[in-house]
C-alpha positions as CSV (number, residue, x, y, z in Angstrom):
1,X,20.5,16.9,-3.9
2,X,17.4,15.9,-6.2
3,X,14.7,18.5,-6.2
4,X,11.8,16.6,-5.6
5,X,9.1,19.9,-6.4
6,X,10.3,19.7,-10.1
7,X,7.3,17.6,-11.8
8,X,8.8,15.1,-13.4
9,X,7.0,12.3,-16.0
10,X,5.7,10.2,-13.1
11,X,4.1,13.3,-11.5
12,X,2.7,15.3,-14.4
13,X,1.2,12.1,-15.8
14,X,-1.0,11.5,-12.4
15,X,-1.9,14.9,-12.7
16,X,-3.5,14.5,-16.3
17,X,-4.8,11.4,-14.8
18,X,-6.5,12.8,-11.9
19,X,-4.6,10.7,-9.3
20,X,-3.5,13.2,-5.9
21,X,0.4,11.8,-6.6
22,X,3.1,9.9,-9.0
23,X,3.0,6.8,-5.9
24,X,0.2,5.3,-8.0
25,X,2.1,4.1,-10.9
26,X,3.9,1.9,-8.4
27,X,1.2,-0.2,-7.4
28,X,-0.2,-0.3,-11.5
29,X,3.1,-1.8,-11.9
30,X,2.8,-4.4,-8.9
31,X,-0.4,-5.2,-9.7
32,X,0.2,-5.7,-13.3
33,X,3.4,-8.0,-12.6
34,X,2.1,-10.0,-9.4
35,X,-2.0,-10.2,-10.1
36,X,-2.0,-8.1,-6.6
37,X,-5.6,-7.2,-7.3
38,X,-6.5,-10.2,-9.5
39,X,-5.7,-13.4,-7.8
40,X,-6.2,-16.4,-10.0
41,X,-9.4,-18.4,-9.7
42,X,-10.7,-15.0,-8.5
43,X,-10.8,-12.2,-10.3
44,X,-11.2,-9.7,-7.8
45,X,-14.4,-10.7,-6.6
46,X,-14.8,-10.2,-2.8
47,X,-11.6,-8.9,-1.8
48,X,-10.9,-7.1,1.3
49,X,-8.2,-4.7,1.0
50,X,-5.9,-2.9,3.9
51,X,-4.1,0.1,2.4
52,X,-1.7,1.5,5.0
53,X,-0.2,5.0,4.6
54,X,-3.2,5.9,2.3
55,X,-2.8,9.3,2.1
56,X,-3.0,11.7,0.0
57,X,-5.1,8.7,-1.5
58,X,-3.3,7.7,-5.4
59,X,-3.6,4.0,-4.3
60,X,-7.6,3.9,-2.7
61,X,-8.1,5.5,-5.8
62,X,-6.4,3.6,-8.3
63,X,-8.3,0.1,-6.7
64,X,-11.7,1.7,-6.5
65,X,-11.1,3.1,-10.5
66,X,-10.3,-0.5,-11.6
67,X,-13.2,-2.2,-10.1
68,X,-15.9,0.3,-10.8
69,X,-17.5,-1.0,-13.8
70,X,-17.2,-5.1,-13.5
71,X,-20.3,-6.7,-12.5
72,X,-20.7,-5.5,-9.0
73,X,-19.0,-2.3,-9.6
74,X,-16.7,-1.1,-6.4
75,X,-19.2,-2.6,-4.3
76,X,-17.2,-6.1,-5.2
77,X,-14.8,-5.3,-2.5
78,X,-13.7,-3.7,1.1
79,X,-11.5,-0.9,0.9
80,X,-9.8,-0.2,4.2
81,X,-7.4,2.8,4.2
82,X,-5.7,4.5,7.2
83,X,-3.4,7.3,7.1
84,X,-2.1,9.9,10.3
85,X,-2.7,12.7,7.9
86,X,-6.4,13.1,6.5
87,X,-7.5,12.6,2.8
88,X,-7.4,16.0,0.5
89,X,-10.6,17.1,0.4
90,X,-11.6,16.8,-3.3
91,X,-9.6,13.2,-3.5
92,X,-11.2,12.3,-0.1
93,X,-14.6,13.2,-1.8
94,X,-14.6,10.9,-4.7
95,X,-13.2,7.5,-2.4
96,X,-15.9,8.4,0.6
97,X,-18.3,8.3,-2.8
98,X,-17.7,4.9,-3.4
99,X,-19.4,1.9,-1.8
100,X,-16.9,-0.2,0.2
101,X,-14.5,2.4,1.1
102,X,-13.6,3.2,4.6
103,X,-11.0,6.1,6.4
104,X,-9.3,5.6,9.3
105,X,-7.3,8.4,10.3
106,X,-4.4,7.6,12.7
107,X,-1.3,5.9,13.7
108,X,-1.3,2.4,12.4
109,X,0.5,1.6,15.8
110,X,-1.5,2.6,18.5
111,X,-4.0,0.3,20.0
112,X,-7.4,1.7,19.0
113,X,-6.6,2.3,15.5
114,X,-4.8,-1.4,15.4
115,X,-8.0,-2.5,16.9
116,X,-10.1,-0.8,14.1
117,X,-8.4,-1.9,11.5
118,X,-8.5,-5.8,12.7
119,X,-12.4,-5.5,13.3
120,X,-12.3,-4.9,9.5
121,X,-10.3,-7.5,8.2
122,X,-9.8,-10.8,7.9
123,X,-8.2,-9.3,4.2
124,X,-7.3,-11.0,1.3
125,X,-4.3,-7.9,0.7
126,X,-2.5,-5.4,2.1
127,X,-0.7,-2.8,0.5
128,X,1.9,-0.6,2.8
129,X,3.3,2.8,1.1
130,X,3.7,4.0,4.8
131,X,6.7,6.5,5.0
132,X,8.2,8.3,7.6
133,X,9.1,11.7,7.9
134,X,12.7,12.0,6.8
135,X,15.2,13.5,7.8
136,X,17.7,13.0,6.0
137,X,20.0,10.6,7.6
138,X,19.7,7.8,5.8
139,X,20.4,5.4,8.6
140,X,17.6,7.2,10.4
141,X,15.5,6.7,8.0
142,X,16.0,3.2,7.1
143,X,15.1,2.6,10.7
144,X,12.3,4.2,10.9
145,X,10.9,3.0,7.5
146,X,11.8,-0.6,8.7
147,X,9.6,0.0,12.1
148,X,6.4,1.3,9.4
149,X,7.6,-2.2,7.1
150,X,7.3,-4.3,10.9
151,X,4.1,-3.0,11.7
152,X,2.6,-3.8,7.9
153,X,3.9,-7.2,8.4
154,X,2.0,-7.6,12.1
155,X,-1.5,-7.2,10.0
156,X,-0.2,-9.6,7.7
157,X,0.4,-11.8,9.8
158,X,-2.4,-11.0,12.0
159,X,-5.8,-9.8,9.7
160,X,-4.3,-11.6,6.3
161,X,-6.0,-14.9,4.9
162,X,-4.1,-17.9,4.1
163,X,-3.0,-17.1,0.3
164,X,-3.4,-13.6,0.6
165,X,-0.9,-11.2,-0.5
166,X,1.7,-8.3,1.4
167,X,3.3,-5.2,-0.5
168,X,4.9,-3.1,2.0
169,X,7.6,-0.3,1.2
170,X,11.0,-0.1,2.8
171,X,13.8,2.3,2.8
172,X,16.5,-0.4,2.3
173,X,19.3,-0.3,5.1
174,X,19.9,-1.2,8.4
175,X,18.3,-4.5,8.3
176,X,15.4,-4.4,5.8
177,X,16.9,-8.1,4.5
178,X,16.1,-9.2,8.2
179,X,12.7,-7.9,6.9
180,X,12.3,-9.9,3.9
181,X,13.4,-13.0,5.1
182,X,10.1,-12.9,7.7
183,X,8.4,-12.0,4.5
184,X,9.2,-15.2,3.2
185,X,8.9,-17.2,6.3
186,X,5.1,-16.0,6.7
187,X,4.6,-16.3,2.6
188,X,5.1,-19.0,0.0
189,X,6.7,-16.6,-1.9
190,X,8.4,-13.6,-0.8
191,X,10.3,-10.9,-3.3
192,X,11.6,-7.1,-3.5
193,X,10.8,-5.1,-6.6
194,X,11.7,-1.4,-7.1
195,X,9.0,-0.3,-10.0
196,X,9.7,2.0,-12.3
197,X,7.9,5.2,-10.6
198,X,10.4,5.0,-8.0
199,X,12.9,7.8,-8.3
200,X,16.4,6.8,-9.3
201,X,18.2,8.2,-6.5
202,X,15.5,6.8,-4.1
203,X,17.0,3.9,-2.0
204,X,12.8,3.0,-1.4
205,X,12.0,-0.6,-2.8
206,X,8.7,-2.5,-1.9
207,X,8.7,-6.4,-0.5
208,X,6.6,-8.4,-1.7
209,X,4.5,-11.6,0.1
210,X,2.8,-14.0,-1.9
211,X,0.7,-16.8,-1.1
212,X,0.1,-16.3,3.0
213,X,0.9,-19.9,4.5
């Protein structure tokens, strides 16, 4: 069994860089190949942003990071992030700093947070690193990742703007390609990309929608 409280490259270099965990190099490598935070003719002016699962915060903090400093600094876009478990406290700190950034704590499920986070959008992205709490069973898991993956792709297709964008994390199993396929229904383009951050024995990928019809 991998020991995942060994440090490896991934979390050692968040760690130098001041990010709360290793998940942030995933969406550096997302954005970087798909223009997640840079749509053309745009240039990240005035988006709205949903990031689901935020916590313990690597991905709030990696958008607010690349913004501050353009014309318009942070203030340049919305920042939505929800999470059941709060923010660390120092990490939590430095987002609640930052114009445009708002905390929802809850189940991204349950009506009143659902409710909360819809009052905030329409967005023009939403990012999912949403988990569950494993336990091992890998058909388990799947399952429940898959419900977290269905409930991304309900604000997709519920707060998103036509040619906005969807990256959602899945434990792939059960029917996660059932998953995808909706993805692409909903999006010109839909694709599954497992960056390099992900561990190697993971069986985590992230689905990608593109262009929101």
């Amino acid at each position: 069994m991998a020991d995942y409280t060994k440090p490896d490259f991934w979390s050692q270099k968040a760690q130098k860089e001041g990010y709360p965990a290793r998940s942030v190099y995933k969406l550096k490598e997302m954005d970087e190949k798909f223009r997640l935070l840079d749509p053309p003719g745009r240039g990240g002016r005035g988006l709205r942003i949903l990031d689901l699962g935020a916590a313990p915060g690597s991905w709030s903090l990696y958008i607010l990071r690349k913004f501050t400093g353009r014309t318009g600094g942070a203030g340049a876009l919305s920042l939505t992030a929800v999470d059941l478990s709060p923010l660390p406290p120092r990490f939590g700190r430095d987002l609640a700093a930052e114009g445009g950034f708002t905390f929802i704590q809850g189940d991204i499920s349950a009506a009143e947070i659902r409710e909360a986070i819809l009052a905030r959008g329409p967005f023009s992205l939403i990012l999912s690193d949403a988990a569950p709490a494993t336990t091992g069973n890998r058909s388990v898991d799947a399952l429940r990742s898959l419900e977290l993956a269905e409930t991304a792709l309900f604000y997709g297709g519920q707060a998103l703007e036509p040619g906005g964008a969807l990256a959602v994390k899945v434990f792939q199993g059960g029917d996660s390609q059932g998953l995808l396929k909706k993805i692409r229904e909903l999006f010109e383009s839909g694709k599954s990309f497992k960056p390099q951050a992900c561990r190697r024995e993971s069986f985590e990928t992230y689905y990608l929608g593109l262009g929101k019809r």
